[in-house]
N, C-alpha and C positions, 0 to 999 in steps of 0.2 A: 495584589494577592499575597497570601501569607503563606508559607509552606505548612502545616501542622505534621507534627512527630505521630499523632493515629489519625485515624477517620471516624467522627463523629456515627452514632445510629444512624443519624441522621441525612446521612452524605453518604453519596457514592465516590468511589475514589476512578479518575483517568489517570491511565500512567501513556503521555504523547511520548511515541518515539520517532524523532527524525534523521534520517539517513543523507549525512555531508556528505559530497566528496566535491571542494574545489568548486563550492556554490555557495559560499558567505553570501552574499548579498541577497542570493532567494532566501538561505534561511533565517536572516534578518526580518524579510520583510514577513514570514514566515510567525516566526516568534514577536512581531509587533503583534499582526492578529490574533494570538494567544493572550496574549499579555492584557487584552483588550476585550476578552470573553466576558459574558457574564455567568459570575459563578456562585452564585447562591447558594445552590443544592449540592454542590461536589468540590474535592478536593483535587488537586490539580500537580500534576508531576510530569515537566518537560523535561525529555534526553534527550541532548544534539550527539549523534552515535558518527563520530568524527572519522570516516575511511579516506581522508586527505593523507598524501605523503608528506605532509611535513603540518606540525601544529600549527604555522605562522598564520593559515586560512582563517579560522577563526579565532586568532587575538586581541584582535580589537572589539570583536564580539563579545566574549567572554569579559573581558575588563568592563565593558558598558552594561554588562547585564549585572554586572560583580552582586549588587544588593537583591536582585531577584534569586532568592533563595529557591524557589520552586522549577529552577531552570541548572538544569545540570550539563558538565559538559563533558563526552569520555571519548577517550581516546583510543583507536583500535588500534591492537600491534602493527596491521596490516590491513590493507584492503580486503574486507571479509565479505563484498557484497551486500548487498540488501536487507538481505533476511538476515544473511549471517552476524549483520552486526545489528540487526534488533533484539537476536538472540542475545546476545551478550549484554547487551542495556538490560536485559528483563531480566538475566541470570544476576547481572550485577545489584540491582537494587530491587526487585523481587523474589528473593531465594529462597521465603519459608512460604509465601502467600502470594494467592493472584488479586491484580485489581478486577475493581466488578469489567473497566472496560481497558482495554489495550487498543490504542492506534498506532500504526506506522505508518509513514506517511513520506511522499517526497518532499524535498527541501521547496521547491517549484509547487509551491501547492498557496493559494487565498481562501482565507474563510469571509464572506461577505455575511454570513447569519452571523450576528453580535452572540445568539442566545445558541450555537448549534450543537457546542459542548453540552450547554445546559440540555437540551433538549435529547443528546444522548445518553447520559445521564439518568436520565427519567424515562426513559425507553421503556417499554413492558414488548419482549419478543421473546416466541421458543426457538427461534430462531441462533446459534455460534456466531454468523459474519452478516454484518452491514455492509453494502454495496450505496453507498449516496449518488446524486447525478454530480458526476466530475463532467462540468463543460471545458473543452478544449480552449483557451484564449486563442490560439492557431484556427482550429478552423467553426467554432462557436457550436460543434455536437458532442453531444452524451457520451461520453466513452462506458460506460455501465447501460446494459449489462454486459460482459468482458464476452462470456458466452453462454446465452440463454442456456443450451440443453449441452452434453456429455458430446464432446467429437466423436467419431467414428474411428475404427482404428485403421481404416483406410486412408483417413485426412492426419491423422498423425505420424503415418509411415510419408504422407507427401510432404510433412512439418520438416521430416527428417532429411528427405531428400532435397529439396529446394537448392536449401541454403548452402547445398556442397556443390550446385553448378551455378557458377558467378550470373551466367545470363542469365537464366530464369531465376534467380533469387533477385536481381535488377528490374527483372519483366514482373515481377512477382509486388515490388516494392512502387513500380509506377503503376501500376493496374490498382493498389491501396491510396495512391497518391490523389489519382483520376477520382476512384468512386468519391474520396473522403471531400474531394473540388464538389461535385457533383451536389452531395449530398447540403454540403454546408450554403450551397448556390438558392438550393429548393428550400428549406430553413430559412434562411431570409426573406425568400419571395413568400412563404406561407406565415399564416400565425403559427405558431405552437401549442400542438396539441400536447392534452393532458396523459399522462401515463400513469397508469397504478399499479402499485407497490405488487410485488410479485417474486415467487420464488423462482432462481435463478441456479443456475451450474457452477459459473468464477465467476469471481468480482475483479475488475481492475486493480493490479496491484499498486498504482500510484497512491492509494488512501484506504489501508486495512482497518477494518472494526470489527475486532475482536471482542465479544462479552467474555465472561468468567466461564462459562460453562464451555469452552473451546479449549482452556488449558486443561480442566478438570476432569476430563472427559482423556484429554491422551495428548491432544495436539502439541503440537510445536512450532516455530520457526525455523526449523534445522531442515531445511532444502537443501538435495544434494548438488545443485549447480550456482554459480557463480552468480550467473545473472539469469534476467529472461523465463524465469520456472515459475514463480511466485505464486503467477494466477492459478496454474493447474493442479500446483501442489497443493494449496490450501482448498481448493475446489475438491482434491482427488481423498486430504487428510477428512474431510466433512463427510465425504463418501460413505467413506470406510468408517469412521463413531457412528454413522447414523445422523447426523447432524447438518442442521441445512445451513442453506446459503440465502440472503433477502433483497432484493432490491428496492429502495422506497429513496422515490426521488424529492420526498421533502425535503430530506437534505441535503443541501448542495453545495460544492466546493468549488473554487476553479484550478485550471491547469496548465501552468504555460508550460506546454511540452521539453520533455528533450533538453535539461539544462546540464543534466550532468553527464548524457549519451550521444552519439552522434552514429553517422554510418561510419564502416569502415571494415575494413577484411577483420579485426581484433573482435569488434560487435559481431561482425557473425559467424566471428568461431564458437564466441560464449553462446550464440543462439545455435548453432549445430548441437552444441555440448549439452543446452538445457533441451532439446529437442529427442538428443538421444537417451536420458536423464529418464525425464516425463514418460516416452515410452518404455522402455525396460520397466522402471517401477511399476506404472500404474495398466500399461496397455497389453501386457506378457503373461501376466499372470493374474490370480484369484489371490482376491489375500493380503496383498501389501501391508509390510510391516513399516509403521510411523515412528522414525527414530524420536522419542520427547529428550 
């Protein structure tokens, strides 16, 4: 692939943003499947948005990709989180203009569609956010759609409360553990049925598709918590433009979970913190203002 300095009439331009932190090797294998698209119809711009404590993570990465011009590598001052240092990729090399599409993406993510760019690309939707079928490598189900319809502001005050009593935020975490056994048990024993494309609340944040009409419109990436918000905020930022949300499992990625998270009292503080976050903003009032 060739970088070009504009975008042909012709081409729609992808600008991939992917979110290190101390996961070189997924984002290797990562930016192989990229590298490996076919790309016909569009022009192609990787950021590896680097939240490692130290550059050393991706060095050899970097050096080996040295001649892929279309593969960029930046470095965040500090651990900005998810969003927060996708925002910074987009500010950094989008500052006068949006691409027609924006993905952000984890490092832990497989494209098995050779064509899946191309095919986003070519997309015709009135649709802001693509939601693809992200299969779990873990437990082989659909993490999309994140949440069909709007929580309740009763299940959001229990989002809030959970995670501040260790036992039932534990009871809470094997009771997700069970169903997700369960579910992946029945999936195997059954064929796979078919599901149609359908509007949706959130998308999973592990693999965002953004079109142009979601920045142009107001949106942004500037979530005010650290982690853990993603799905709600850009469900809640769609909200608020008027702008939907789609899920079409034509296309489809996979996900080995969990490479750059794990459990631990630190995880759920960030998850208290995006819990208390999501409510105040979006569950408290009329209105909500979307910092762009």
């Amino acid at each position: 692939m060739k970088l070009e300095n504009f975008t042909r009439e012709d081409q729609r331009e992808i600008a991939f943003i992917t979110v290190n932190y101390c996961s070189a090797n997924a984002t290797a294998l990562l930016l192989g499947d990229l590298l490996e698209q076919q790309l016909s119809s569009l022009t192609l711009t990787i950021v590896v948005a680097d939240n490692s404590p130290s550059g050393s993570d991706l060095d050899a990465l970097r050096i080996a990709l040295a001649e892929h011009k279309e593969v960029r590598f930046l470095r965040m001052p500090s651990n900005l989180g998810y969003l927060g240092a996708a925002q910074i990729a987009l500010n950094t090399y989008w500052k006068d203009r949006f691409p027609d599409w924006v993905i952000v993406s984890n490092p832990d993510i497989r494209l098995p569609q050779r064509d899946f760019l191309e095919r986003i690309a070519t997309a015709t939707t009135s649709s802001a956010v693509i939601a693809p079928r992200i299969i779990s490598t873990r437990t082989g189900l659909d993490q999309n759609p994140f949440h069909r319809a709007r929580p309740s502001k009763f299940r959001m005050q229990l989002n809030r409360a959970i995670p501040r009593v260790p036992v039932l935020f534990q009871m809470m975490e094997w009771q997700c553990a069970i169903k997700n056994k369960v579910r992946s048990r029945l999936r195997r024993s059954e064929p796979a049925s078919a599901t149609d494309p359908e509007a949706i609340y959130a998308p999973h944040g592990a693999f965002l598709i953004f079109s142009r009409k979601y920045f142009e419109r107001g949106g942004s990436l500037n979530v005010g918590a650290f982690l853990f918000a993603e799905e709600k905020f850009v469900a809640e930022t769609c909200r608020m433009l008027g702008l939907g949300v789609f899920y079409d499992p034509s296309f489809e990625i996979h996900h080995d979970e969990h490479v750059a998270t794990s459990h631990s009292s630190a995880v759920r503080h960030f998850q208290i913190s995006a819990a208390d976050y999501i409510y105040r903003e979006f569950f408290t009032r009329t209105g909500p203002q979307v910092k762009c």
